[in-house]
Gaussian input, Z-matrix of N, CA and C with variables (Angstrom, degrees):
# hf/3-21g

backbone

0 1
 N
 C     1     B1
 C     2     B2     1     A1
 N     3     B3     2     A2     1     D1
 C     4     B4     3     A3     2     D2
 C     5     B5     4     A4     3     D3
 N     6     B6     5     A5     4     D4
 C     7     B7     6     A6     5     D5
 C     8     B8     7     A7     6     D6
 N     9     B9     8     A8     7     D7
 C    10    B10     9     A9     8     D8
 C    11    B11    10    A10     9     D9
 N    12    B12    11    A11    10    D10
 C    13    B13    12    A12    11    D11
 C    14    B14    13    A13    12    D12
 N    15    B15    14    A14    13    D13
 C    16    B16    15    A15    14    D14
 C    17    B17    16    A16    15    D15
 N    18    B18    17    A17    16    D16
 C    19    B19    18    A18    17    D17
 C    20    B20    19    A19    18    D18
 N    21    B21    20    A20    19    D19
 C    22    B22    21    A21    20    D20
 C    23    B23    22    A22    21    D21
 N    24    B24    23    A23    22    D22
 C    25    B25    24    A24    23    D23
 C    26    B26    25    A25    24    D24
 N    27    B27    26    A26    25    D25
 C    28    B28    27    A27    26    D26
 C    29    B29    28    A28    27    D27
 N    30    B30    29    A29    28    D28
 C    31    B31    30    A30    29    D29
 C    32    B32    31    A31    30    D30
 N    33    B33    32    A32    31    D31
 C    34    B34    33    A33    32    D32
 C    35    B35    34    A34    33    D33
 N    36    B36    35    A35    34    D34
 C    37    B37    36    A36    35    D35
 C    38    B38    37    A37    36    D36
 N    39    B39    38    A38    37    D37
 C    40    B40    39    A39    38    D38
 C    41    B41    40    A40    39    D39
 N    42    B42    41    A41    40    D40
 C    43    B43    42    A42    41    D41
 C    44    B44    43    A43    42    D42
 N    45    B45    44    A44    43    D43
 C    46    B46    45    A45    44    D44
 C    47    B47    46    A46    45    D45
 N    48    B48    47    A47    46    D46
 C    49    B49    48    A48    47    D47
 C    50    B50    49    A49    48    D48
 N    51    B51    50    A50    49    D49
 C    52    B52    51    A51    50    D50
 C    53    B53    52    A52    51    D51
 N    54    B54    53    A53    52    D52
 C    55    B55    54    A54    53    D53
 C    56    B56    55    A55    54    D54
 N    57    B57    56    A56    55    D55
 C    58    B58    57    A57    56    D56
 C    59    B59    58    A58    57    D57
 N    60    B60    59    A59    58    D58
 C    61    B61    60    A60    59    D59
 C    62    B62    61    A61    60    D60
 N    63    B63    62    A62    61    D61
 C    64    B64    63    A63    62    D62
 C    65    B65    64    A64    63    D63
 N    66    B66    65    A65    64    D64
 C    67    B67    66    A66    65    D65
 C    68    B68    67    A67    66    D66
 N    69    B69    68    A68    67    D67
 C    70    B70    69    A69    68    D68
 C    71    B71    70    A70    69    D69
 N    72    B72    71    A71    70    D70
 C    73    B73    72    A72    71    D71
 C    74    B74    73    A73    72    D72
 N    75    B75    74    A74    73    D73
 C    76    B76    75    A75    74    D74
 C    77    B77    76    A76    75    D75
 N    78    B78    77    A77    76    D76
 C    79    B79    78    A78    77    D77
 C    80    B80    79    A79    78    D78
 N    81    B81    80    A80    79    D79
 C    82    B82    81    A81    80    D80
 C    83    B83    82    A82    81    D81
 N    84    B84    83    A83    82    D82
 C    85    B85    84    A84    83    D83
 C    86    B86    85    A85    84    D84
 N    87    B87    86    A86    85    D85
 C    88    B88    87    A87    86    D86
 C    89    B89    88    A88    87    D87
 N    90    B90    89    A89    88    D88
 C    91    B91    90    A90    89    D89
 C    92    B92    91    A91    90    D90
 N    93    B93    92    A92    91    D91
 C    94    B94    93    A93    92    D92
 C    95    B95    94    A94    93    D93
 N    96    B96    95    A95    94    D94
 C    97    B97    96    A96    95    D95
 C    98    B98    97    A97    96    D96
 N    99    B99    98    A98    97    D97
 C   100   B100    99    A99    98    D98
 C   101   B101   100   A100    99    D99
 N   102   B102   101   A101   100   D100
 C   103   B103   102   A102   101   D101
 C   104   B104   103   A103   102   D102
 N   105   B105   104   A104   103   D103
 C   106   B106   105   A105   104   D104
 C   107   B107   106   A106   105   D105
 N   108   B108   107   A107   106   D106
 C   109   B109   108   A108   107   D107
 C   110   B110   109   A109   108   D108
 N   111   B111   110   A110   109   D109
 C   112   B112   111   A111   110   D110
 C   113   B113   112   A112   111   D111
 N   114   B114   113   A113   112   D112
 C   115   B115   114   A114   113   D113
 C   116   B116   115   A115   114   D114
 N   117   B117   116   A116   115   D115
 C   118   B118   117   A117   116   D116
 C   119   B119   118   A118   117   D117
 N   120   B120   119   A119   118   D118
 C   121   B121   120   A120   119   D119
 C   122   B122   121   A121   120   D120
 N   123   B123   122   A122   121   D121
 C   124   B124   123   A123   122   D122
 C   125   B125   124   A124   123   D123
 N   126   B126   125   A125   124   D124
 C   127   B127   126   A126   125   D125
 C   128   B128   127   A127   126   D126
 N   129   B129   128   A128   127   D127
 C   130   B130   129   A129   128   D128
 C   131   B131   130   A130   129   D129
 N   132   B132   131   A131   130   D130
 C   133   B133   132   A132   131   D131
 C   134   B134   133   A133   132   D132
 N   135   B135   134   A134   133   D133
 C   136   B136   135   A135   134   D134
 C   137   B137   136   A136   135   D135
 N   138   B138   137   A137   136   D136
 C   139   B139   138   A138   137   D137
 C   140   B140   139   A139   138   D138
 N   141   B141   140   A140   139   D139
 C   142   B142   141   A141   140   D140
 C   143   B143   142   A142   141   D141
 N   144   B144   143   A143   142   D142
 C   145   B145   144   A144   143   D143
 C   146   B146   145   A145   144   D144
 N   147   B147   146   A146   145   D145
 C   148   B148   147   A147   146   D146
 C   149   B149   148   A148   147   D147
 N   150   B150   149   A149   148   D148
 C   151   B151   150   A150   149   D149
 C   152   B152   151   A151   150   D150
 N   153   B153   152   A152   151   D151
 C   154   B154   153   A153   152   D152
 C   155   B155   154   A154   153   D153
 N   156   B156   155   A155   154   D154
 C   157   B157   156   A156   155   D155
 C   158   B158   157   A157   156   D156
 N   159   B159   158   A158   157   D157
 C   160   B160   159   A159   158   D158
 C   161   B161   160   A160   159   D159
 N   162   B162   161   A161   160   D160
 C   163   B163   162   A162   161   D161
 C   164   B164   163   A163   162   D162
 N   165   B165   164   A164   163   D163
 C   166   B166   165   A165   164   D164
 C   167   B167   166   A166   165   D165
 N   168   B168   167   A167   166   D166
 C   169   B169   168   A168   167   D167
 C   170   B170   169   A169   168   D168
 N   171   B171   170   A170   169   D169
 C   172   B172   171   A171   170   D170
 C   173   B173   172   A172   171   D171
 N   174   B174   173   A173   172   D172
 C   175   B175   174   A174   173   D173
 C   176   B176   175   A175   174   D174
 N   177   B177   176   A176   175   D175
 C   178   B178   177   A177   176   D176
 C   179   B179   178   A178   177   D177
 N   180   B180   179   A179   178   D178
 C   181   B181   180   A180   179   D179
 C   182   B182   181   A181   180   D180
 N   183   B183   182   A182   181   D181
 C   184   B184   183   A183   182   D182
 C   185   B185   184   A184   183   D183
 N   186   B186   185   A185   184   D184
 C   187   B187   186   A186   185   D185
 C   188   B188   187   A187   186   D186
 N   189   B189   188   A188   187   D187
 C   190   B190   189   A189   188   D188
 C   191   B191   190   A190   189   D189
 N   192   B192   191   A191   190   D190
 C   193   B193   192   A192   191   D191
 C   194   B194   193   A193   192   D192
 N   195   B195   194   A194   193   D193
 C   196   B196   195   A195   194   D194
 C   197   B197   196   A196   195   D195
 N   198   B198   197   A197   196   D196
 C   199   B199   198   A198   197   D197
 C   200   B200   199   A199   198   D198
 N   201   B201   200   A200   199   D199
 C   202   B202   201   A201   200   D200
 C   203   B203   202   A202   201   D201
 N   204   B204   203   A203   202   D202
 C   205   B205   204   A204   203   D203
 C   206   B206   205   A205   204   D204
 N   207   B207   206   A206   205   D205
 C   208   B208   207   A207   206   D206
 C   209   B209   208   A208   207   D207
 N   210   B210   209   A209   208   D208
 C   211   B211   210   A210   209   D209
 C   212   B212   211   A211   210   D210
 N   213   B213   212   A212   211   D211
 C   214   B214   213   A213   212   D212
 C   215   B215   214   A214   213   D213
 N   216   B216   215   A215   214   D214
 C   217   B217   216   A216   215   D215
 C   218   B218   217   A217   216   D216
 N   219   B219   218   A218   217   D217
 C   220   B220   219   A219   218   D218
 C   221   B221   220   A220   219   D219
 N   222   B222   221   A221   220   D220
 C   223   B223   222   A222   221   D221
 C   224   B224   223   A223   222   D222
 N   225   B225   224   A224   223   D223
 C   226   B226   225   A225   224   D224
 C   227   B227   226   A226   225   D225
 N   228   B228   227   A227   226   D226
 C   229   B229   228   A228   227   D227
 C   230   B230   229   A229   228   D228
 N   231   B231   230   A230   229   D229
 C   232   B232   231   A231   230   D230
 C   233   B233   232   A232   231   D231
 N   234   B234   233   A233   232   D232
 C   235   B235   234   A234   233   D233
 C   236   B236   235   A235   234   D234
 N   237   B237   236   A236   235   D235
 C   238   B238   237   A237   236   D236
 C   239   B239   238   A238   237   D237
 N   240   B240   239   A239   238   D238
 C   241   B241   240   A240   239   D239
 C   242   B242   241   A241   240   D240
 N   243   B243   242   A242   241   D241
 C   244   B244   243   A243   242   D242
 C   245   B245   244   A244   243   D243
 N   246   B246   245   A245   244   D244
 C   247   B247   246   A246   245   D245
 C   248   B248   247   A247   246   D246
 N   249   B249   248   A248   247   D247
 C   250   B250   249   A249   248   D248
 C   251   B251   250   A250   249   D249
 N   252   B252   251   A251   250   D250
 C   253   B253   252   A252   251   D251
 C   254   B254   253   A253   252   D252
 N   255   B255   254   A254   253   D253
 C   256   B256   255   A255   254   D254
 C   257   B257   256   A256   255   D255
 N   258   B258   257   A257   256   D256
 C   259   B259   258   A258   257   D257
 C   260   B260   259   A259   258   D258
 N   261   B261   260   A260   259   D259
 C   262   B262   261   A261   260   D260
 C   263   B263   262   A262   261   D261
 N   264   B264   263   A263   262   D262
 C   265   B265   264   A264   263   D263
 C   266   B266   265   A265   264   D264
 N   267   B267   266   A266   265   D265
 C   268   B268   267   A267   266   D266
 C   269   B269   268   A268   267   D267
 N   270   B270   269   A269   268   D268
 C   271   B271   270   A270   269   D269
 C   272   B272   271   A271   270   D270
 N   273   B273   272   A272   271   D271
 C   274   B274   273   A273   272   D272
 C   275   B275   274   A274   273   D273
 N   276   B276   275   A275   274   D274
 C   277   B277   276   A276   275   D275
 C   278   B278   277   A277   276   D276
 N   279   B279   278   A278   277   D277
 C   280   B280   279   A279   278   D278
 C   281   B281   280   A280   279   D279
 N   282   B282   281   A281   280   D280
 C   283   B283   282   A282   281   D281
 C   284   B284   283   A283   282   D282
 N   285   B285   284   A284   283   D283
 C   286   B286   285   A285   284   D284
 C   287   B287   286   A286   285   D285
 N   288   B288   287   A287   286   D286
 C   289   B289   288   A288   287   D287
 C   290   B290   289   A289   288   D288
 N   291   B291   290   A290   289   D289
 C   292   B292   291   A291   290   D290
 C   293   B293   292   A292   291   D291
 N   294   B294   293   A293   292   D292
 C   295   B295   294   A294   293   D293
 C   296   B296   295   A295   294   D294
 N   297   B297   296   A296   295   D295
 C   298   B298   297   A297   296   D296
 C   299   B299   298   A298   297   D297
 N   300   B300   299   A299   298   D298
 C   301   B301   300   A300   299   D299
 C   302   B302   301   A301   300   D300
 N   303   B303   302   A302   301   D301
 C   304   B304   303   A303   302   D302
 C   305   B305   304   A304   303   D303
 N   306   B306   305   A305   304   D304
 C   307   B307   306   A306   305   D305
 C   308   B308   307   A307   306   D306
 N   309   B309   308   A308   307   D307
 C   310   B310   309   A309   308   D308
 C   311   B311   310   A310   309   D309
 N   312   B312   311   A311   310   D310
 C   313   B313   312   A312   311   D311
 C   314   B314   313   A313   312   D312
 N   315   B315   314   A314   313   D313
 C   316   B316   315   A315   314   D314
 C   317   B317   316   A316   315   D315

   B1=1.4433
   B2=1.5279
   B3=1.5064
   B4=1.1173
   B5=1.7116
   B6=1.2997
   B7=1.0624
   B8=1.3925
   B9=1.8935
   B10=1.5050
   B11=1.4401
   B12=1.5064
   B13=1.9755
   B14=1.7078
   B15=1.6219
   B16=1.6018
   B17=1.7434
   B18=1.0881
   B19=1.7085
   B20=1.7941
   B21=1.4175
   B22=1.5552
   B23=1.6804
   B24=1.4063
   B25=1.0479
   B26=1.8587
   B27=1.4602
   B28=1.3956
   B29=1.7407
   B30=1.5002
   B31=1.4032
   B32=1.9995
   B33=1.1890
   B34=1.5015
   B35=1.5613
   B36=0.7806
   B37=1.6584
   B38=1.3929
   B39=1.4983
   B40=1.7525
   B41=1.4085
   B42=1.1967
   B43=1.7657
   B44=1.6754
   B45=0.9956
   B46=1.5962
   B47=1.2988
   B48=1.0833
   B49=1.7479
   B50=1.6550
   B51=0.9814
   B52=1.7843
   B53=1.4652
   B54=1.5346
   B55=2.0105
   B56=2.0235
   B57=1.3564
   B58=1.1853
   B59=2.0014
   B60=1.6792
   B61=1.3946
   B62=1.7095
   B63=1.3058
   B64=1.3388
   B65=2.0842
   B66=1.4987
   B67=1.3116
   B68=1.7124
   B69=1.5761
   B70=2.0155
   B71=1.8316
   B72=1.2543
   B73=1.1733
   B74=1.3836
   B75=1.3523
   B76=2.0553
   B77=1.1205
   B78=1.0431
   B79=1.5353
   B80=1.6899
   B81=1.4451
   B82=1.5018
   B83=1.4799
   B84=1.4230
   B85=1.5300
   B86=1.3352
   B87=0.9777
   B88=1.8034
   B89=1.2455
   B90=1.2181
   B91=1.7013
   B92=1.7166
   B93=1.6230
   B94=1.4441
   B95=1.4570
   B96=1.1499
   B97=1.5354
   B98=1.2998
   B99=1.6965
   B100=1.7016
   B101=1.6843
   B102=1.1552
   B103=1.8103
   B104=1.5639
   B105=1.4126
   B106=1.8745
   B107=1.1498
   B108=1.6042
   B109=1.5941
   B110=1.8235
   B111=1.0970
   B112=1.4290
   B113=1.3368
   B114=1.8349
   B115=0.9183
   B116=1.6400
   B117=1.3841
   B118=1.9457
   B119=1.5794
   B120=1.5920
   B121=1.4394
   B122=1.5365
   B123=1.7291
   B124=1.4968
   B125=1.6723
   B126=1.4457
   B127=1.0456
   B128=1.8527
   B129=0.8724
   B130=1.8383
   B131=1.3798
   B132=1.0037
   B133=1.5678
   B134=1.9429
   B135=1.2005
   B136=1.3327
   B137=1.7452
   B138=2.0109
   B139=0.9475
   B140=1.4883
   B141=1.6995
   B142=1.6040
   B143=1.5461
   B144=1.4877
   B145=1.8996
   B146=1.2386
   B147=1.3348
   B148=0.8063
   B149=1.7072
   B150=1.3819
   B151=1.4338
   B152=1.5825
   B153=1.2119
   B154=1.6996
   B155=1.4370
   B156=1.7416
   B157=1.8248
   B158=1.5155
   B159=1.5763
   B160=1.4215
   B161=1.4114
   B162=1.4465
   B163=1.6840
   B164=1.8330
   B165=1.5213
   B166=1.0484
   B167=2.1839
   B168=1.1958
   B169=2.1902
   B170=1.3197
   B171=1.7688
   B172=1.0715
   B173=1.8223
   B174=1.2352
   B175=1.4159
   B176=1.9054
   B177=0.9065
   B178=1.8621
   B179=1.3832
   B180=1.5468
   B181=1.2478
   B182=1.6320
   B183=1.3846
   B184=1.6581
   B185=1.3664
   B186=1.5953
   B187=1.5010
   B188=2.1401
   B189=0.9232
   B190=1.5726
   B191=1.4824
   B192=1.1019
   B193=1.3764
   B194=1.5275
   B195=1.2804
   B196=1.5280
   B197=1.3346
   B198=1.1643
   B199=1.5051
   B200=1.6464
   B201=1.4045
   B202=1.3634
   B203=1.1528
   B204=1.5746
   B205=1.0793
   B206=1.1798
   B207=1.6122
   B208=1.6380
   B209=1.1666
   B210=0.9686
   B211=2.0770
   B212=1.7334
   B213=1.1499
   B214=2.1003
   B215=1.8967
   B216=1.6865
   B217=1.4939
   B218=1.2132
   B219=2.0148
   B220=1.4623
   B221=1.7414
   B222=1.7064
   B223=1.7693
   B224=1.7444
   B225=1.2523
   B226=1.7038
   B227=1.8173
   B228=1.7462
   B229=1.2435
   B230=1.5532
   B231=1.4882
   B232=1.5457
   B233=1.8754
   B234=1.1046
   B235=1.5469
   B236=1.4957
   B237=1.4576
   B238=1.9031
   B239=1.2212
   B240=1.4770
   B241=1.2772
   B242=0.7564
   B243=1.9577
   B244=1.8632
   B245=1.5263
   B246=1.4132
   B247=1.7963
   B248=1.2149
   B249=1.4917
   B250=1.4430
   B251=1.4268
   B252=1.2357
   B253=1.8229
   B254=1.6316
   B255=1.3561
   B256=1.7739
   B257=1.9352
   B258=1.5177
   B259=0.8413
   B260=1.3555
   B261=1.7184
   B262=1.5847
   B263=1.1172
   B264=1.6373
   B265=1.7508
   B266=1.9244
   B267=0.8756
   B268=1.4861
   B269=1.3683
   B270=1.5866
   B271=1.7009
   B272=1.2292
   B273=1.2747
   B274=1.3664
   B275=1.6313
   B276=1.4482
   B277=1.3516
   B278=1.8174
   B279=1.1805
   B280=0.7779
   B281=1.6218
   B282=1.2006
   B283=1.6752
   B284=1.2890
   B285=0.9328
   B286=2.0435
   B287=1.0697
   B288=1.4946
   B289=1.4301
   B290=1.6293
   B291=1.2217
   B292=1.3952
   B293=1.7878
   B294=1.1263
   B295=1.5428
   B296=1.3990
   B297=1.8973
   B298=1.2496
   B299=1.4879
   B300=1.6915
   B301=1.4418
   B302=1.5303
   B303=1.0626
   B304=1.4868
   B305=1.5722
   B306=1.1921
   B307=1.8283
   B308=1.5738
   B309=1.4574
   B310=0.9139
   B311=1.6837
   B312=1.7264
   B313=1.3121
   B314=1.5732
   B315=1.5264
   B316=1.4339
   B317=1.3668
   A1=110.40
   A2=116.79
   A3=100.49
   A4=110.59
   A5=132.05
   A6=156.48
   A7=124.73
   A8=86.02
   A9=107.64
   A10=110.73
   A11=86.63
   A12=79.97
   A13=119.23
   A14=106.95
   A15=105.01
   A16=107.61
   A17=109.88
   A18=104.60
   A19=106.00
   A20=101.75
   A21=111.26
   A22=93.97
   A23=130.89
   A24=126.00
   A25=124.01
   A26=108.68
   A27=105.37
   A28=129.26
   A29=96.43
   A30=98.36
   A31=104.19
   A32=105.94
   A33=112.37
   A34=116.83
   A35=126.06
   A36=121.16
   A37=120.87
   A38=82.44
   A39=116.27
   A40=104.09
   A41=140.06
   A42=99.55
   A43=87.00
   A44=136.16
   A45=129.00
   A46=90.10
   A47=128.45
   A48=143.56
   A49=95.00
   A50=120.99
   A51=101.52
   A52=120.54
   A53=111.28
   A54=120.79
   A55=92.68
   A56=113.85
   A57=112.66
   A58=124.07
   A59=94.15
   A60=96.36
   A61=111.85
   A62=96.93
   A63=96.74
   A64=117.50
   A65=120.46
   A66=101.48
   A67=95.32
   A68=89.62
   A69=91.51
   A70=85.34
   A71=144.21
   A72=117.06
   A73=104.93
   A74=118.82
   A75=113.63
   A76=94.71
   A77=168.36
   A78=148.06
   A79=106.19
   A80=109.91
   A81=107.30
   A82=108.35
   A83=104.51
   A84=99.16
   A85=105.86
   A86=118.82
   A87=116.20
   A88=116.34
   A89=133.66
   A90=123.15
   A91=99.29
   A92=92.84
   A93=97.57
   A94=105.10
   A95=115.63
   A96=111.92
   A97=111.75
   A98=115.32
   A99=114.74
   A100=94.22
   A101=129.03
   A102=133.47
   A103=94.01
   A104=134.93
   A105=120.77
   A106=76.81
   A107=120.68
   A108=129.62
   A109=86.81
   A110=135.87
   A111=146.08
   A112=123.65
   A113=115.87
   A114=97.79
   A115=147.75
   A116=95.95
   A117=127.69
   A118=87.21
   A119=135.93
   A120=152.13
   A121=84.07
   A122=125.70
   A123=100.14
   A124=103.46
   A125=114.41
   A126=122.60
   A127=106.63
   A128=113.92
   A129=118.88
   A130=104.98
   A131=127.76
   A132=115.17
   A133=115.51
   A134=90.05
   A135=117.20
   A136=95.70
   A137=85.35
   A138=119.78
   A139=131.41
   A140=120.12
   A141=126.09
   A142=104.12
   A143=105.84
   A144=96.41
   A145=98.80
   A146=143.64
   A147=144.31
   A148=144.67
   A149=118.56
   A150=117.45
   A151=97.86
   A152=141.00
   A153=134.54
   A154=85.67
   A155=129.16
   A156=124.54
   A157=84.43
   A158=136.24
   A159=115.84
   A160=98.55
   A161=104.37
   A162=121.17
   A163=110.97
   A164=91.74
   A165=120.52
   A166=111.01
   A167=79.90
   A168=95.14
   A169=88.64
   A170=152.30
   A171=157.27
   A172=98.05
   A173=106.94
   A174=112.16
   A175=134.51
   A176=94.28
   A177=106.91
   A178=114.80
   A179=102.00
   A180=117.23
   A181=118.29
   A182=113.05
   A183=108.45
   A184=101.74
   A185=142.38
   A186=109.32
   A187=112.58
   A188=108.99
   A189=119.25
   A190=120.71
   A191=105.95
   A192=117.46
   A193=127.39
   A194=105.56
   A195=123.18
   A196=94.32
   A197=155.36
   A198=163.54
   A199=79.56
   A200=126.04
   A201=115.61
   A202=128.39
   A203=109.22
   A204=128.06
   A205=120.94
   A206=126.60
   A207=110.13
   A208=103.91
   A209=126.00
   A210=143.57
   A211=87.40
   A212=123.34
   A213=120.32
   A214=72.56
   A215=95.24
   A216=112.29
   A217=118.88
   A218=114.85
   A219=98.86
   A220=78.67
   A221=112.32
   A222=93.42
   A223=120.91
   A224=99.08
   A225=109.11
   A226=110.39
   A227=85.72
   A228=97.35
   A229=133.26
   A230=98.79
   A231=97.27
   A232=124.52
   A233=111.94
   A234=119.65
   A235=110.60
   A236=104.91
   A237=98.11
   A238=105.88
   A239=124.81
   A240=134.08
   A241=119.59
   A242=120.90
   A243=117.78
   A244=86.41
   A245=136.34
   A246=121.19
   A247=116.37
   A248=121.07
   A249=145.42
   A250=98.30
   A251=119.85
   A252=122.72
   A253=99.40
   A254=104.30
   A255=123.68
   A256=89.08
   A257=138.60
   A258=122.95
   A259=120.02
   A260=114.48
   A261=100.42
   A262=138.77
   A263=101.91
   A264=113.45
   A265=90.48
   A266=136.51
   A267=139.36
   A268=109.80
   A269=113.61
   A270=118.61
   A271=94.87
   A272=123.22
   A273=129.92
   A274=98.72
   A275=150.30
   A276=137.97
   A277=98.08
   A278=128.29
   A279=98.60
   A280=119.26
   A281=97.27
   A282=115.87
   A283=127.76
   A284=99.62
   A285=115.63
   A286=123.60
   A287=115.87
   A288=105.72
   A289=125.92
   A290=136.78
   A291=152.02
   A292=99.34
   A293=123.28
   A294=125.53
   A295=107.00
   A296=99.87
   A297=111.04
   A298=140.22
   A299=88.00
   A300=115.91
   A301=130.18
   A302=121.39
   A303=120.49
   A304=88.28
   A305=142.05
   A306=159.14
   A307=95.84
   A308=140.85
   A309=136.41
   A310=90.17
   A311=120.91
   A312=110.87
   A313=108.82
   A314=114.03
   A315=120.03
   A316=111.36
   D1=-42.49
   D2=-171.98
   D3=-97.34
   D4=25.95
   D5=136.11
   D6=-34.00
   D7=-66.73
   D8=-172.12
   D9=-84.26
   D10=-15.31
   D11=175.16
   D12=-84.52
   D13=-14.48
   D14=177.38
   D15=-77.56
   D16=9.35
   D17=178.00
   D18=-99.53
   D19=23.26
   D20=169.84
   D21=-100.24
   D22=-36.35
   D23=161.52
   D24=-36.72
   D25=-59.74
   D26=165.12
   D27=-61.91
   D28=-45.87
   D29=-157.60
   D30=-114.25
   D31=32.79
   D32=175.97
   D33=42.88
   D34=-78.19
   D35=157.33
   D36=-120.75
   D37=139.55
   D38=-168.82
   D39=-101.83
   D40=19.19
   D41=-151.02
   D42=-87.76
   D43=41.58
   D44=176.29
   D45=-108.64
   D46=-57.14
   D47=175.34
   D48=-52.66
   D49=-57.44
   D50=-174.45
   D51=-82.69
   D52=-14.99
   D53=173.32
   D54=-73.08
   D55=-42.10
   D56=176.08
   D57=-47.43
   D58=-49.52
   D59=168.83
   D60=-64.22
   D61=-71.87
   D62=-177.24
   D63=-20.55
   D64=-40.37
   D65=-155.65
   D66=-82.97
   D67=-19.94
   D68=-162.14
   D69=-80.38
   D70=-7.81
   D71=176.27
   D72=-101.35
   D73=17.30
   D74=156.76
   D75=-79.32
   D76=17.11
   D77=153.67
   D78=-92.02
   D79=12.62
   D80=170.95
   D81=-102.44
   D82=-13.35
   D83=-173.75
   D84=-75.84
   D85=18.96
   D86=-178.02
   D87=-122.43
   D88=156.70
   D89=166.45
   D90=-72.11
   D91=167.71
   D92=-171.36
   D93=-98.94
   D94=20.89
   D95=176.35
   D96=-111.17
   D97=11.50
   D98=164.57
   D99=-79.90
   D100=-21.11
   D101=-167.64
   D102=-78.27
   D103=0.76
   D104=-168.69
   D105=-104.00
   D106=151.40
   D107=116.31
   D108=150.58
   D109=-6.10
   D110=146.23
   D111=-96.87
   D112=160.42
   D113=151.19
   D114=-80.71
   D115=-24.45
   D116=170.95
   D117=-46.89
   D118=-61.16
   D119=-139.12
   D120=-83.09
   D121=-35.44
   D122=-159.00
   D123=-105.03
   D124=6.14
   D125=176.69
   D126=-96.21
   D127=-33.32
   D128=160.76
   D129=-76.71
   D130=5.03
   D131=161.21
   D132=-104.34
   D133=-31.67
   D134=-179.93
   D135=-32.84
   D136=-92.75
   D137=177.31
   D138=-35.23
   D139=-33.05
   D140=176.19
   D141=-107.49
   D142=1.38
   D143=164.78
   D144=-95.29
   D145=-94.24
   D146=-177.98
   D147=-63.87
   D148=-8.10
   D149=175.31
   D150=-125.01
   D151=-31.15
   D152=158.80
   D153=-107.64
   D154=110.55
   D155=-164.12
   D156=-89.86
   D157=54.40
   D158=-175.88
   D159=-62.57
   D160=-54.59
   D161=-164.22
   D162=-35.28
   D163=-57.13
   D164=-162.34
   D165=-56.02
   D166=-55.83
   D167=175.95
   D168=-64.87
   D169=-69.26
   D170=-163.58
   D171=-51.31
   D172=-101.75
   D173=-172.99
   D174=-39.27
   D175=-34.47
   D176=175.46
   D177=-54.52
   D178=-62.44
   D179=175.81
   D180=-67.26
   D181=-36.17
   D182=161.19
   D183=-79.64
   D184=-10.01
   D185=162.84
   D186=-78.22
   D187=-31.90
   D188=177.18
   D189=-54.86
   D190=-39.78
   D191=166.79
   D192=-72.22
   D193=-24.31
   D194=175.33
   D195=-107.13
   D196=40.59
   D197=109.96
   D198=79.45
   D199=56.90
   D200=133.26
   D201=-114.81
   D202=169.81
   D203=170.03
   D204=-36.31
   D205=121.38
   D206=158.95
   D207=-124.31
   D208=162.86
   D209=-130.36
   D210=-167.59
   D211=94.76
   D212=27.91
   D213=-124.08
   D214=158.94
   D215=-160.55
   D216=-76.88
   D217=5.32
   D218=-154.18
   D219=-109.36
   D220=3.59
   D221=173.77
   D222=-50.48
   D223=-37.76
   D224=-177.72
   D225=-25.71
   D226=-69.07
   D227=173.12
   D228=-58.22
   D229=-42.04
   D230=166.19
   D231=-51.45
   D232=-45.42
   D233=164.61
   D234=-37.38
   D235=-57.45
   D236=-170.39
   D237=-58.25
   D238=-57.46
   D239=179.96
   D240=-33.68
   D241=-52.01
   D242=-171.28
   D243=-89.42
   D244=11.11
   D245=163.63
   D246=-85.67
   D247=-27.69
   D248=-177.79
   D249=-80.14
   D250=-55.40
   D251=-164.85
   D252=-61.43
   D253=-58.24
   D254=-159.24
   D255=-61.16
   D256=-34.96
   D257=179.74
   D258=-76.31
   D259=-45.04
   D260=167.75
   D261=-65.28
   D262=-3.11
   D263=-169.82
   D264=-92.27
   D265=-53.87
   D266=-173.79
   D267=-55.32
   D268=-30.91
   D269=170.90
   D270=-63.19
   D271=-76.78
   D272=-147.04
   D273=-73.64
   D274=-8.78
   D275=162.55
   D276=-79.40
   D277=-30.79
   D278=-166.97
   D279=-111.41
   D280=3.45
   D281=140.60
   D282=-43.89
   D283=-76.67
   D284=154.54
   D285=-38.63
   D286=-59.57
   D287=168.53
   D288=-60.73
   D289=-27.82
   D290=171.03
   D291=-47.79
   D292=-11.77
   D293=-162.68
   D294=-96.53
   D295=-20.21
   D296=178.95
   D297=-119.64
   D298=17.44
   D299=175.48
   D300=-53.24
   D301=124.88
   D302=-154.76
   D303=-114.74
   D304=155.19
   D305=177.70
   D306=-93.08
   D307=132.41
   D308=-146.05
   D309=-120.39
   D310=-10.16
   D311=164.52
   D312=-124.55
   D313=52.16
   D314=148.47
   D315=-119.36

């Protein structure tokens, strides 16, 4: 998110870029086990666990807290990691982007 929000830096207004996040992050409001039992279902799980990890930061942590099971055990860990990664990566874009900050009344 806060990635997608330094591309207000380039392109002055985004809200197409942020209505865009917003719809692809309703598929977090769900557990990710309404996405099994298709293939369309196992390819939207695919895709928001692991390459957009919405599923993944969302669901883990609401299974841990509800003292269940999660299958296979090393997701736990994968979550911190893409929480740890996704934070230094959003510093550092938007570090970068700050280089390219334009004054909106010059």
């Amino acid at each position: 998110m806060i990635s997608l929000a330094c591309t207000s830096l380039f392109f002055g207004r985004n809200q197409s870029l942020l209505d865009f996040w917003f719809y692809i992050t309703v598929f977090a409001r769900y557990p990710s086990t309404i996405y099994s039992g298709s293939p369309t279902g196992e390819v939207i799980r695919f895709v928001f666990s692991y390459v957009l990890p919405i599923l993944l930061v969302v669901t883990v942590p609401a299974r841990v807290l509800m003292s269940m099971v999660i299958e296979p055990n090393w997701l736990s860990g994968l979550t911190l990691l893409t929480g740890v990664v996704s934070v230094f990566l959003s510093r550092a874009v938007f570090k970068w982007s700050l280089r390219f900050y334009r004054s909106a009344s010059s």
